[in-house]
Backbone bond lengths (Angstrom), bond angles and torsions (degrees), N, CA, C in turn:
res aa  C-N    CA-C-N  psi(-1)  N-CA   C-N-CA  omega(-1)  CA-C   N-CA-C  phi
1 X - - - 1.467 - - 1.531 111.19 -
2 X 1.201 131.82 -45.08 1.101 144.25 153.47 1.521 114.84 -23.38
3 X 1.248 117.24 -72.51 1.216 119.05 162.29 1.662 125.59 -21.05
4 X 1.164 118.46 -31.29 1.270 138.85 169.52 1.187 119.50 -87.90
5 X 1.518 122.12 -62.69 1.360 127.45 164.60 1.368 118.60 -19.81
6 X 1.331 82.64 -72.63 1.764 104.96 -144.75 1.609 105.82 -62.01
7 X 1.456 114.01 -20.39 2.183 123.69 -173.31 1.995 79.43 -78.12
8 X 1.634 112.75 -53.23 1.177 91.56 -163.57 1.613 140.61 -74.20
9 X 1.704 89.88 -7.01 1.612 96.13 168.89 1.420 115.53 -81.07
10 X 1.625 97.64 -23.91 1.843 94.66 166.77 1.395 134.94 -32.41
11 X 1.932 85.30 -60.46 1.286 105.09 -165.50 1.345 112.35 -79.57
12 X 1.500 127.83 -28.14 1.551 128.05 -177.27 1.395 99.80 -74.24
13 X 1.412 141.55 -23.30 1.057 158.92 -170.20 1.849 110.66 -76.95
14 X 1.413 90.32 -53.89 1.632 115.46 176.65 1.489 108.71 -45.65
15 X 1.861 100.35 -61.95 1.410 108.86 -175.61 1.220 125.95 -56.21
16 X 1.430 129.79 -34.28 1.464 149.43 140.50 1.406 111.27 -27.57
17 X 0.722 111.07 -53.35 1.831 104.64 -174.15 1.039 109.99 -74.45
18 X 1.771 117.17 -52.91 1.581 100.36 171.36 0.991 163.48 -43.96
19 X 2.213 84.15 -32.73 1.434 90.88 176.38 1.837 109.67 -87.98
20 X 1.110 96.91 -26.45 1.802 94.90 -178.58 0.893 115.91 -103.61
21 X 1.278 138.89 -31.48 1.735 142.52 169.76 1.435 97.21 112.37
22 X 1.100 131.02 0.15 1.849 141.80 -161.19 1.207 116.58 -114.40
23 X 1.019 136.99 123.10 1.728 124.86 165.74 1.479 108.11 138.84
24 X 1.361 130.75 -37.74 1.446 134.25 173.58 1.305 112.11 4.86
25 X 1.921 79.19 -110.14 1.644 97.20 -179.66 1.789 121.09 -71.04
26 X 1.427 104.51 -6.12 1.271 111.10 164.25 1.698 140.68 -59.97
27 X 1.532 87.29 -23.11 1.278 117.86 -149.53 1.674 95.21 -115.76
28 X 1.679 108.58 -61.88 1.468 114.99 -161.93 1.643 113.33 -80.65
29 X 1.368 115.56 -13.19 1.291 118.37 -148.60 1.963 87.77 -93.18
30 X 1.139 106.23 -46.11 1.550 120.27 -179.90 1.267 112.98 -56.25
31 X 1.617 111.25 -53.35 1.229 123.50 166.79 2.018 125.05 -22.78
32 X 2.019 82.22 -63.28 1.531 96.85 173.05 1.254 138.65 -85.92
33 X 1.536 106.77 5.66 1.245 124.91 158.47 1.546 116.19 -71.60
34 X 1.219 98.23 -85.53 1.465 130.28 158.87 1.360 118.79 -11.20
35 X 1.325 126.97 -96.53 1.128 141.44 168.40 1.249 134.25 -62.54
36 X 1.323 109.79 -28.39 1.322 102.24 -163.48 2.121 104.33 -126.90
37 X 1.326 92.62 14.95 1.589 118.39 -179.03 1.519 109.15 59.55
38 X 1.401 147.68 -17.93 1.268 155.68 -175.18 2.051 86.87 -29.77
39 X 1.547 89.61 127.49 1.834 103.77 172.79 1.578 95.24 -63.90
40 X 1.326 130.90 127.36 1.975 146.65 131.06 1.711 91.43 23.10
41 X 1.111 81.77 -85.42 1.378 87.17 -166.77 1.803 135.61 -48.11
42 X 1.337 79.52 -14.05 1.926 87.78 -176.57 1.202 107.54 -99.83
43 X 1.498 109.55 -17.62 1.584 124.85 -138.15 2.533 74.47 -101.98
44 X 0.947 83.72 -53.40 1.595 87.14 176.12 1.537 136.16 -59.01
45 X 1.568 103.73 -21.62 1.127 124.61 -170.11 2.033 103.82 -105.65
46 X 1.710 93.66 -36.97 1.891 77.74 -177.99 1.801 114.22 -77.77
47 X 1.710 97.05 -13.16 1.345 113.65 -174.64 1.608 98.57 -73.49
48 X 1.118 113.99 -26.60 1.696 98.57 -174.63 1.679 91.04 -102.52
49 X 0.813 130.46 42.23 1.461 129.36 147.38 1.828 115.81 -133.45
50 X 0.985 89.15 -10.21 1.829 105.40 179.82 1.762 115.25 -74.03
51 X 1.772 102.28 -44.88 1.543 140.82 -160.94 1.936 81.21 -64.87
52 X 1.868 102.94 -77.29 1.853 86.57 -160.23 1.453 125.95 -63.97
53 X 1.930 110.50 -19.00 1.146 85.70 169.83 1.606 139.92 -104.35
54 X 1.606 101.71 19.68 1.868 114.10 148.41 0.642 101.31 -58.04
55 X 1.900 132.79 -72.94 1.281 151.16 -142.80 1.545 103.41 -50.18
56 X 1.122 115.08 -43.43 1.944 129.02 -170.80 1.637 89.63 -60.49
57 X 0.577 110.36 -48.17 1.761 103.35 -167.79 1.410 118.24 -79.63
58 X 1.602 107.58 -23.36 1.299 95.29 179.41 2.302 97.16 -91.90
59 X 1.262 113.93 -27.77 1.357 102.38 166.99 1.177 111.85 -35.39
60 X 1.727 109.76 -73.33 1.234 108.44 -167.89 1.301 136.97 -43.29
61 X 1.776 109.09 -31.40 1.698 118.52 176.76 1.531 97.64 -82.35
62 X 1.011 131.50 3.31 1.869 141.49 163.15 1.032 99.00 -63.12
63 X 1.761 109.00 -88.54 1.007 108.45 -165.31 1.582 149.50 -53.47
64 X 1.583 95.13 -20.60 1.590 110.40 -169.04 2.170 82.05 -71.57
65 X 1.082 116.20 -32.61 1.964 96.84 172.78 1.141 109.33 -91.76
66 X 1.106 141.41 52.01 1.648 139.47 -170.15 1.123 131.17 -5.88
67 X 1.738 97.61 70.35 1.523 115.54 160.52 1.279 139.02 -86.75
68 X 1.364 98.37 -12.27 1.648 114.65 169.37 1.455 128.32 -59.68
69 X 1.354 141.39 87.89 1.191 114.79 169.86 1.598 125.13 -80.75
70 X 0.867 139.68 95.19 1.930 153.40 -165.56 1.188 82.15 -74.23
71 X 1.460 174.15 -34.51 1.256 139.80 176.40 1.577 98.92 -71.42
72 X 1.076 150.49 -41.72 1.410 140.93 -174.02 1.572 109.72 -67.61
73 X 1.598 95.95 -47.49 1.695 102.47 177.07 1.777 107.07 -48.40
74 X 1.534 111.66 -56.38 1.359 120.02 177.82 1.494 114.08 -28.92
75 X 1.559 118.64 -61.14 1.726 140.04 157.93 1.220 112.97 1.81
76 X 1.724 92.15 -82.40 0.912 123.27 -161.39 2.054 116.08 -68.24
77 X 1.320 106.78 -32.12 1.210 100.64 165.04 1.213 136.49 -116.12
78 X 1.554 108.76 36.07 1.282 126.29 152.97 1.816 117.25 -83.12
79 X 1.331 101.43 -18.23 1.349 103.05 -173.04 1.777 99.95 -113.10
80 X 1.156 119.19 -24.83 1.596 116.86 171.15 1.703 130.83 -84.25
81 X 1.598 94.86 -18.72 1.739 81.48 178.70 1.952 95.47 -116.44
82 X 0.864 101.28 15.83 1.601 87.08 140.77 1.784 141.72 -90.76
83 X 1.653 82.50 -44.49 1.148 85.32 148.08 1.420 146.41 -67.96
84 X 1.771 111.52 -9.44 1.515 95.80 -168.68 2.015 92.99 -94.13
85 X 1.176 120.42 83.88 0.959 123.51 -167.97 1.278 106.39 -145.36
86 X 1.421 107.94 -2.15 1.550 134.81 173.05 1.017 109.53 -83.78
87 X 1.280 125.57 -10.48 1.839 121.60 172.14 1.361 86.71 -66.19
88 X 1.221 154.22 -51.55 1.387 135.85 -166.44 1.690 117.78 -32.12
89 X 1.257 113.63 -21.76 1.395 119.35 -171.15 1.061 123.01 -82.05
90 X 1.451 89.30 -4.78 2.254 105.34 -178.15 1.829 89.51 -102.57
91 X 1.246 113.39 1.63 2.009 91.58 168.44 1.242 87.75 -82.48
92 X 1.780 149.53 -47.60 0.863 129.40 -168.53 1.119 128.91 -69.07
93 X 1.648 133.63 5.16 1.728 132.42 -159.17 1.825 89.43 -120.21
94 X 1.320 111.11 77.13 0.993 99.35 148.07 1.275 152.03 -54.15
95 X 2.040 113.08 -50.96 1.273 115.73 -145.72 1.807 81.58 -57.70
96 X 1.978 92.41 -157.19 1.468 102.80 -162.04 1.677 87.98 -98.06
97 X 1.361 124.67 -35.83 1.422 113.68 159.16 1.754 138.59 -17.05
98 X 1.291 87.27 -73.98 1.640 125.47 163.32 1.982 113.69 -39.27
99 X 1.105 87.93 -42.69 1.467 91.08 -171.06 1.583 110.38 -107.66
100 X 1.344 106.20 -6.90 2.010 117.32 175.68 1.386 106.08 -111.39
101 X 1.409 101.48 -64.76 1.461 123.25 -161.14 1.791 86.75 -50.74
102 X 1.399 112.81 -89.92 1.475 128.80 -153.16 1.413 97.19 -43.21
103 X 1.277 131.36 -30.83 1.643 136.20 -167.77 1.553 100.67 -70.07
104 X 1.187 112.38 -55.91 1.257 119.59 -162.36 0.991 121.59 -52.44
105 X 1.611 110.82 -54.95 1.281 132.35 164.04 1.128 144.89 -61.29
106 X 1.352 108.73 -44.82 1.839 120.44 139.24 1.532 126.76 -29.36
107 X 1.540 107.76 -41.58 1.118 131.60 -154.66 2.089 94.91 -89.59
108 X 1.129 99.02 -53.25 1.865 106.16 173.51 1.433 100.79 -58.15
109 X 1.449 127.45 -65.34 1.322 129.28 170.18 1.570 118.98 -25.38
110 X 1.305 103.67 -60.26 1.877 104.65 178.69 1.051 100.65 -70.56
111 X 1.522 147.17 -63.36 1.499 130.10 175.50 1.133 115.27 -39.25
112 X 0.963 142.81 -46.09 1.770 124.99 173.30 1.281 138.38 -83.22
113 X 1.596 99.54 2.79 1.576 117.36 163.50 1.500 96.25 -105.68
114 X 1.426 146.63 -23.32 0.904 102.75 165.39 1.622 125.40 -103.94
115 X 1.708 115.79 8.13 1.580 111.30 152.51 1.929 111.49 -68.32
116 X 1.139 128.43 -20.82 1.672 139.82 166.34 0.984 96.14 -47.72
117 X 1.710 126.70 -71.03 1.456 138.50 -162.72 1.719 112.63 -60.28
118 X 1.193 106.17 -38.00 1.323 116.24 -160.03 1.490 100.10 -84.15
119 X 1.241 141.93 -44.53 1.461 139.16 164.01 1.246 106.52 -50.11
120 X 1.199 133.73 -51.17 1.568 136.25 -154.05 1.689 92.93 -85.43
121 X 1.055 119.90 -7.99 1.878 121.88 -158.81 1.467 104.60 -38.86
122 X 1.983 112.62 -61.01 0.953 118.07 -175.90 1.239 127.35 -49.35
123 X 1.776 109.91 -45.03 1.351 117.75 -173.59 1.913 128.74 -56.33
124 X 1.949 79.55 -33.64 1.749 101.87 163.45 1.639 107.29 -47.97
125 X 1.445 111.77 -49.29 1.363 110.30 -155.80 1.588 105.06 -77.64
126 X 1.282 112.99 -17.02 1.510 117.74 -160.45 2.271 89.10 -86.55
127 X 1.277 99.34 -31.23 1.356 109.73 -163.15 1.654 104.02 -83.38
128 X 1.709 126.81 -9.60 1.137 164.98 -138.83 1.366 91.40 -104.70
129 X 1.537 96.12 -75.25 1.554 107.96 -162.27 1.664 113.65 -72.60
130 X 1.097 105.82 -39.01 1.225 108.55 -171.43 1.664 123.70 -77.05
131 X 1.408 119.12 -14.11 1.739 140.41 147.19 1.852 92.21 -61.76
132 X 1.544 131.43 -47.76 1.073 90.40 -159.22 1.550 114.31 -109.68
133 X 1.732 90.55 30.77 1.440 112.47 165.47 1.468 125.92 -101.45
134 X 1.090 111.18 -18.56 1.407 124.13 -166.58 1.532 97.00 -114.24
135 X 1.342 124.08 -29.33 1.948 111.58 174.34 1.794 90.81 -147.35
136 X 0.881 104.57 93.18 1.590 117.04 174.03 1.242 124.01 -71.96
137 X 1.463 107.13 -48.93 1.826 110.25 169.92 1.295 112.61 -60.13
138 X 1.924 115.44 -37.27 1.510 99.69 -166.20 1.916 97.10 -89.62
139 X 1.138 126.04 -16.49 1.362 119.65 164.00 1.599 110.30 -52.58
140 X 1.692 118.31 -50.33 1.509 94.78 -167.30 1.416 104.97 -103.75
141 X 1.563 119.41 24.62 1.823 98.04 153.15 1.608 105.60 -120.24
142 X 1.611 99.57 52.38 1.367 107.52 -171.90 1.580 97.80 -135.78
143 X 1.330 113.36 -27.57 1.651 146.45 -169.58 1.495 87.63 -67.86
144 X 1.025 159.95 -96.80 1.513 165.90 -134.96 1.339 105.26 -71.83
145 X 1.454 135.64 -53.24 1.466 129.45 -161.18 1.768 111.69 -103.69
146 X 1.667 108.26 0.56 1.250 114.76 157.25 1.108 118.21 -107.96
147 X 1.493 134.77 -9.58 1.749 135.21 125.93 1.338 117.26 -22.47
148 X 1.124 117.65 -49.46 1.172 128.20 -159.73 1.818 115.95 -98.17
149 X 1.311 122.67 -21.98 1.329 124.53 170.69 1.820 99.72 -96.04
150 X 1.206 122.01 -42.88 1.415 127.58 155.04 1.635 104.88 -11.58
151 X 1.368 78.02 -98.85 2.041 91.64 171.54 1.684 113.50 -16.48
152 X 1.280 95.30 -57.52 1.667 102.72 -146.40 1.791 94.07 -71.85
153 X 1.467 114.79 -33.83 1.766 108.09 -179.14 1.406 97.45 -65.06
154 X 1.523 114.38 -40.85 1.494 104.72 -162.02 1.677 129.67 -68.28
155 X 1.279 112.05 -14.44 1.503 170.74 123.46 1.617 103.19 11.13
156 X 1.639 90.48 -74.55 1.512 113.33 178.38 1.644 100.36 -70.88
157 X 1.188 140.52 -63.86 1.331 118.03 -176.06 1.230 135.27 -67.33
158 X 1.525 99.49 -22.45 1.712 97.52 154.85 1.482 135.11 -62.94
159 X 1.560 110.66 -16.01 1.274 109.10 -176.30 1.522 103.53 -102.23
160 X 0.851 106.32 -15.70 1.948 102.47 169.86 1.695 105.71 -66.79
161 X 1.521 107.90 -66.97 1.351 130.21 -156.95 1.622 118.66 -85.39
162 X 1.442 95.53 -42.47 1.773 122.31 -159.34 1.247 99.64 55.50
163 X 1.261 133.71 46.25 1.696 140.04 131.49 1.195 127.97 -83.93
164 X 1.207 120.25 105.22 1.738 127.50 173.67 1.371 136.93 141.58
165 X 1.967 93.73 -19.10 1.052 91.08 -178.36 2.066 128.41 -47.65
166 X 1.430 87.77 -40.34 1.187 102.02 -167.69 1.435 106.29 -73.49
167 X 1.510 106.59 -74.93 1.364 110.74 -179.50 1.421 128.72 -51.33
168 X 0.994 92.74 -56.67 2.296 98.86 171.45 1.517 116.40 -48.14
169 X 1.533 92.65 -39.61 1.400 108.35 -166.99 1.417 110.30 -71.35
170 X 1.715 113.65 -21.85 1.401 112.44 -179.55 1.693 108.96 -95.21
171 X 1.374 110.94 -19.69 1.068 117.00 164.61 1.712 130.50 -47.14
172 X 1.447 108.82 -51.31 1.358 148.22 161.62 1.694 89.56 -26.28
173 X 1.229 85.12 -95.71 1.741 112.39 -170.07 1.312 105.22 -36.52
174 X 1.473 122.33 -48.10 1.839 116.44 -175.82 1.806 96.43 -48.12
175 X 1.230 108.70 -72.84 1.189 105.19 -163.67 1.785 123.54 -66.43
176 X 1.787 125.65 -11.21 1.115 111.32 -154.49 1.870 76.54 -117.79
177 X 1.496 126.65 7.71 1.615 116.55 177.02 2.112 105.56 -150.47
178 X 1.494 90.95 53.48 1.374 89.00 -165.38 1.203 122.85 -70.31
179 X 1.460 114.62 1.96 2.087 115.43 179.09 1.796 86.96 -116.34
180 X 1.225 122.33 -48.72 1.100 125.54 -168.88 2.040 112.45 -53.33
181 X 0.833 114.13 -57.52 1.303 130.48 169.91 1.687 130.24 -61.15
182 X 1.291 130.98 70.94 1.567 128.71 -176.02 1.409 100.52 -78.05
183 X 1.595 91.85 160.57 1.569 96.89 -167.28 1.940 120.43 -51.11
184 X 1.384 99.41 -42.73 1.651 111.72 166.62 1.414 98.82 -37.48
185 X 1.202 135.40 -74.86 1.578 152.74 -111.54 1.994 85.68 -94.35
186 X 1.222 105.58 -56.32 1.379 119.43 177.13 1.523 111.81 -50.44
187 X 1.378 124.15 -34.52 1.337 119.19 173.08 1.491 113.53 -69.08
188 X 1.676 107.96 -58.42 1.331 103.67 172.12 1.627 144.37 -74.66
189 X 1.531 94.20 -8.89 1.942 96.43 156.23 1.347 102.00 -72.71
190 X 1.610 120.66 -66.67 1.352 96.12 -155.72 1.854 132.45 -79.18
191 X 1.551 105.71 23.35 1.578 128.14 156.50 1.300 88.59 -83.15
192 X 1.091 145.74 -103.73 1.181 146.36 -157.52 1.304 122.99 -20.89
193 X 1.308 117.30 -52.38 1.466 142.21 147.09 1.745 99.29 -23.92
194 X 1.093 104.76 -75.64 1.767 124.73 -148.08 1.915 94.88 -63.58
195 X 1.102 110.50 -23.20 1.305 112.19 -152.90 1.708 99.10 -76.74
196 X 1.460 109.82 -82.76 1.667 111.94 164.17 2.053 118.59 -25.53
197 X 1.433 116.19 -35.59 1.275 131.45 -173.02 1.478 107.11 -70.81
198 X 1.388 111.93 -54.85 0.963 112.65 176.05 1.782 135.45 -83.29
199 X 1.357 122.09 -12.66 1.260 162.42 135.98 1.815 91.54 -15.97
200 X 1.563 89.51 -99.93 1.346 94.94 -178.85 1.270 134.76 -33.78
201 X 1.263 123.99 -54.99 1.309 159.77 -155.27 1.768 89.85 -71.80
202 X 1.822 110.95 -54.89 1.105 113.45 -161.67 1.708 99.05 -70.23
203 X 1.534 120.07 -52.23 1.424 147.19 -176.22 1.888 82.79 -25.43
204 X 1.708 119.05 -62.75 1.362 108.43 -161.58 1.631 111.77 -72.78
205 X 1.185 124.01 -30.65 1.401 113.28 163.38 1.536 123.14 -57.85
206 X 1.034 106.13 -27.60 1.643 117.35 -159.24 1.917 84.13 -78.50
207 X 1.170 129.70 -19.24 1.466 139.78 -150.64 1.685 87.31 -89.28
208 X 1.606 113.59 -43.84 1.807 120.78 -140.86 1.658 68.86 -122.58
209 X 1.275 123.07 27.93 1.908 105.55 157.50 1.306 124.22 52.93
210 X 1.349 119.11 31.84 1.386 145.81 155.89 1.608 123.27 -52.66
211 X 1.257 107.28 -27.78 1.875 93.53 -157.53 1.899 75.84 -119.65
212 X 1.840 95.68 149.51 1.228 134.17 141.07 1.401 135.03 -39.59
213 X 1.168 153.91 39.57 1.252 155.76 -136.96 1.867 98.67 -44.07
214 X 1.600 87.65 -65.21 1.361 94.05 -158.82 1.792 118.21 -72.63
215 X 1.374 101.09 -9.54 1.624 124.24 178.37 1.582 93.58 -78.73
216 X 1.344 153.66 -61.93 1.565 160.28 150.53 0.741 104.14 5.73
217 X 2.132 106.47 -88.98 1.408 110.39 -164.10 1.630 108.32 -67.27
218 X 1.370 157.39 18.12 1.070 159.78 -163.18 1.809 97.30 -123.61
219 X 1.402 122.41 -41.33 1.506 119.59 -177.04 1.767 83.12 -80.90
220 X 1.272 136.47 -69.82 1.400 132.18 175.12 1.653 120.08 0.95
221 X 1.577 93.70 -49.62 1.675 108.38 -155.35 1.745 100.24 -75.38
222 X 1.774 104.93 -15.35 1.552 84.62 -173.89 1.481 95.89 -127.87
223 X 1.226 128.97 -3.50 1.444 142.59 -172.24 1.595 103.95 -83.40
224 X 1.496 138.28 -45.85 1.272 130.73 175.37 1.504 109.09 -54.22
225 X 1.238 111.81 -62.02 1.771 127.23 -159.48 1.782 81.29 -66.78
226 X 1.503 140.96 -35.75 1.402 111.03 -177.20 1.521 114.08 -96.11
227 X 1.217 102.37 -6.37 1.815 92.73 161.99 1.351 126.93 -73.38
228 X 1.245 123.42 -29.25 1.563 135.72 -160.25 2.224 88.61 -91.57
229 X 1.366 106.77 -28.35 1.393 105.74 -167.78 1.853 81.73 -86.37
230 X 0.954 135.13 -78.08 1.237 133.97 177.14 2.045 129.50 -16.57
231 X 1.612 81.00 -35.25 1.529 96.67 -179.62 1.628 126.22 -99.23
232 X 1.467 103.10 7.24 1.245 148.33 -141.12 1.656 91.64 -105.48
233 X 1.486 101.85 -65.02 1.399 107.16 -151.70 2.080 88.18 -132.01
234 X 1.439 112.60 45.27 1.277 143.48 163.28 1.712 97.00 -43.04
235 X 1.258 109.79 -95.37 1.717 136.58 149.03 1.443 104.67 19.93
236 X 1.441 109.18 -69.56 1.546 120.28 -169.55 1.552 120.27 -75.93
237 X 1.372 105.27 -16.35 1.691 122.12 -169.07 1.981 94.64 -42.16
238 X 1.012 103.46 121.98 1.618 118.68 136.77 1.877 132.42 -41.89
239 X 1.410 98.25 23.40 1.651 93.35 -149.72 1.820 127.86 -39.55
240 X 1.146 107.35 -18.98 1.472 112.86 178.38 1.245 117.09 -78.92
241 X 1.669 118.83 -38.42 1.355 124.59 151.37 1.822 126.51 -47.66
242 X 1.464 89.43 -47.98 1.570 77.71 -167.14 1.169 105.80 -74.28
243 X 1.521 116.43 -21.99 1.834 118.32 -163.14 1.601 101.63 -77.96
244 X 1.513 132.09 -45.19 1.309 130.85 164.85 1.488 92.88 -46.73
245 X 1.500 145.07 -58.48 1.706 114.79 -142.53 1.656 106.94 -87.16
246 X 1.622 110.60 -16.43 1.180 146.00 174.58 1.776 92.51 -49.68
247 X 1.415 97.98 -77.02 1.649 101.97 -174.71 1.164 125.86 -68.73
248 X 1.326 132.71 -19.72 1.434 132.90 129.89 1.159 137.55 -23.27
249 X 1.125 103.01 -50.19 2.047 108.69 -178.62 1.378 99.82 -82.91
250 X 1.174 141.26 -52.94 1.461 146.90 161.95 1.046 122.31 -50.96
251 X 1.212 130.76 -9.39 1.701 134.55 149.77 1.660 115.57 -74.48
252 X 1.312 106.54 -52.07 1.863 113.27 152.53 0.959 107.08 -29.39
253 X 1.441 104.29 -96.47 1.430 105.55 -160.17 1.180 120.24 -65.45
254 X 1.188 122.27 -12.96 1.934 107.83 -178.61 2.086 92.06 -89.96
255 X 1.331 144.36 0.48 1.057 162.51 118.72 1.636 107.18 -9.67
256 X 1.501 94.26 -73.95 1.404 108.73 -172.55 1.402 133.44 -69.46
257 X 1.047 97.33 -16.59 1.670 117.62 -178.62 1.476 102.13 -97.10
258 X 1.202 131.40 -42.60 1.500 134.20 -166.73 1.935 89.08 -75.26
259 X 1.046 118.63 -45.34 1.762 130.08 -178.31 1.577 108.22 -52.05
């Protein structure tokens, strides 16, 4: 049954990201807890190897409309893949606590900061613009080195959880590039972003025998074909709709896991 499942949570999963850049590890990591019983730890580790290579496909259908901005992406991973070097700290958490307990909970914790984040998104942006309306110089020599510590906290919860890249990460951006950044442009930096972040992050689990091989290529099989469809029809997104029903389910479930 699985066999079935598992392409189709890819792909409903896939389509989500494309069109908003949000939902990944928000979405998939719970999923494989949850539903489909995968232990925290595996479920965290195949997801951060699962995340960059959707993510590649939906960049790429980004980029060919030039939504990417690579000087922000640049920012952003000057301050995130140094830090994701902190997965090293999970070779040390053995007991079975350490490797369930702390996941789990970490993992409820970031879901409900980032359904928090995700309602308030706009208000960030409204609170965004208007700092870089009212003191502009000190907004943009303030813009680059809080990109960059931004990144690096967000960094740390992706490598525990693999929650945020996307969502937090777009959160981030509303408020620290609020004229610079249109909603298109915002999807495809912060994939771009997510991709190297999660790479790494995943690279050190994949080290301490974290990821699923055969669970991957099975989310793979339905997760590419729904990112590129997702990224496809970007343009048309509902974003206030989907981001309220978005932050709904991620208030549940990060609910449910902390319970």
């Amino acid at each position: 049954m699985d066999v079935l499942l598992n392409p189709i949570a890819g792909f409903l999963v896939g389509v989500l990201v494309g069109m908003t850049g949000v939902g990944g590890g928000a979405s998939m990591t719970p999923v494989l807890i949850l539903l489909f019983g995968v232990a925290p730890h595996n479920a965290v580790g195949t997801d951060l190897l699962y995340a960059p290579t959707t993510k590649v496909f939906g960049v790429w259908a980004h980029r060919a409309r030039g939504n990417v901005d690579w000087v922000v992406v640049r920012r952003l991973a000057y301050g995130s893949l140094p830090a994701a070097l902190t997965v090293t700290w999970l070779s040390l958490a053995e007991s079975p606590y350490a490797r369930h307990g702390v996941i789990i909970h970490a993992l409820g914790i970031a879901l409900v900061i980032t359904n928090i984040a995700m309602v308030f998104k706009r208000h960030l942006n409204e609170f965004g613009k208007k700092l870089r309306s009212t003191a502009p110089v000190g907004f943009k020599q303030a813009q680059a080195p809080l990109t960059v510590l931004a990144a690096a906290v967000l960094c740390l919860l992706v490598t525990l959880t693999s929650v945020g890249a996307g969502a937090l990460g777009g959160v981030m951006l509303v408020y620290l590039y609020p004229f610079r950044l249109t909603s298109q442009k915002l999807v495809g930096t912060d994939l771009a972003h997510a991709i190297p972040l999660a790479l790494v992050a995943g690279v050190g689990h994949l080290v301490l025998g974290n990821v699923d091989f055969r669970l991957l290529e099975l989310l793979l099989a339905g997760s590419i074909p729904g990112v590129l469809i997702g990224a496809r029809f970007s343009w048309q997104t509902p974003e206030g709709i989907l981001r309220n029903v978005i932050a709904v389910v991620l208030a549940a479930v990060g609910l449910k896991l902390l319970t």
